[in-house]
N, C-alpha and C positions, 0 to 999 in steps of 0.2 A: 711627515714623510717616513715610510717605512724604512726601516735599517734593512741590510742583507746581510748574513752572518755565514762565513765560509767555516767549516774545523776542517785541519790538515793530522790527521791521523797516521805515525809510525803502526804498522802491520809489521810479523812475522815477514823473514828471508826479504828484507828489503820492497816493499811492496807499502804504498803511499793510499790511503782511501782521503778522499777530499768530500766532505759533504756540505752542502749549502741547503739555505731555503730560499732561496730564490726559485724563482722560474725557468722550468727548462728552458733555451732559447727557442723561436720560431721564426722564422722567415716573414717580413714584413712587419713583426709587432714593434711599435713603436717605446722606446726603452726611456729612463734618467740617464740622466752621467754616471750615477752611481750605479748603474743596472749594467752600464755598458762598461767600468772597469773593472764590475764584477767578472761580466761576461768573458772580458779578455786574461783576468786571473783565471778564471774556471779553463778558458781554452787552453793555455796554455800547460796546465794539471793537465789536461787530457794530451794534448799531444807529446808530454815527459812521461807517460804511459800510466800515472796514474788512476787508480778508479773513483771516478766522478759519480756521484751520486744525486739527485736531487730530490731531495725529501728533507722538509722541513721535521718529521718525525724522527730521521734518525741522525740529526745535530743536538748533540748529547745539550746544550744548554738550553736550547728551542723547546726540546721535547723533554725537560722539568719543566719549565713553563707553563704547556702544554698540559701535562699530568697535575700542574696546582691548578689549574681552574677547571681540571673535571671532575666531575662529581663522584665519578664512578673511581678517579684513581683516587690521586692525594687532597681533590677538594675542600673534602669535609676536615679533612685534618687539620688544616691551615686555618688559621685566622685570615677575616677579611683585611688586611693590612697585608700579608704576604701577597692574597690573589691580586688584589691593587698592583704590588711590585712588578707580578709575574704579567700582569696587562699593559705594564710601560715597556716591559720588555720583549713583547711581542707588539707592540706599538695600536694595542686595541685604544677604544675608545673604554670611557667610563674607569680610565684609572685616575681619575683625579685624586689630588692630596687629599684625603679626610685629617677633617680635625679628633683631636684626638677628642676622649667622651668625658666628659666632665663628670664627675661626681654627685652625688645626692645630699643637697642639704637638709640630713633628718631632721634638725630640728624647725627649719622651713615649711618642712611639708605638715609636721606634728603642730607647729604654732597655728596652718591654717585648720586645722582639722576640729567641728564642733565637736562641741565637752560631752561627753558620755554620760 
């Protein structure tokens, strides 16, 4: 099941930005429990006059995530070990544990190798 990650952001002169990656609400969509205590946290932001945002891009820890598995941002930088990380925490598939890589036993690979 997907996480939903709210940041509650101090602004300048007293002014509160709430961003989530959730889903906007709509009328009739069917929600989780978790979607619906999101929901009533998020409303609540909004009506303490808050500004609610929803965009999974502009949730400062979502969107590192986001930028280690693009190629175009930080992808190539990272080792596959980070993108793994940044996959469980946006709740994708294909981050399983990798085992770590085991070493080469030269002298293994030299004992089977015919004699020159």
């Amino acid at each position: 099941m997907p996480s939903i990650t709210i940041t509650i952001t101090d602004l300048a002169d007293a002014e509160i930005r709430v961003t989530t990656d959730a889903q906007a609400p709509t009328v009739g969509t069917a929600v989780s429990p978790a979607q619906a205590i999101a929901m009533e946290l998020l409303g609540i932001a909004f009506k303490r006059g808050c500004f609610v945002v929803y965009d999974a891009k502009r949730v400062p820890a979502i969107a590192l995530a986001l930028e280690l598995l693009d190629p175009e941002g930080l992808g190539f930088a990272v080792t596959p070990e980070v993108r793994d990380r940044a996959r469980v925490v946006l709740g994708r598939p294909g981050a399983e544990r990798r085992q770590p890589m085991q070493g080469v036993d030269i002298d293994r690979v030299h004992s089977k190798r015919p004699a020159v």
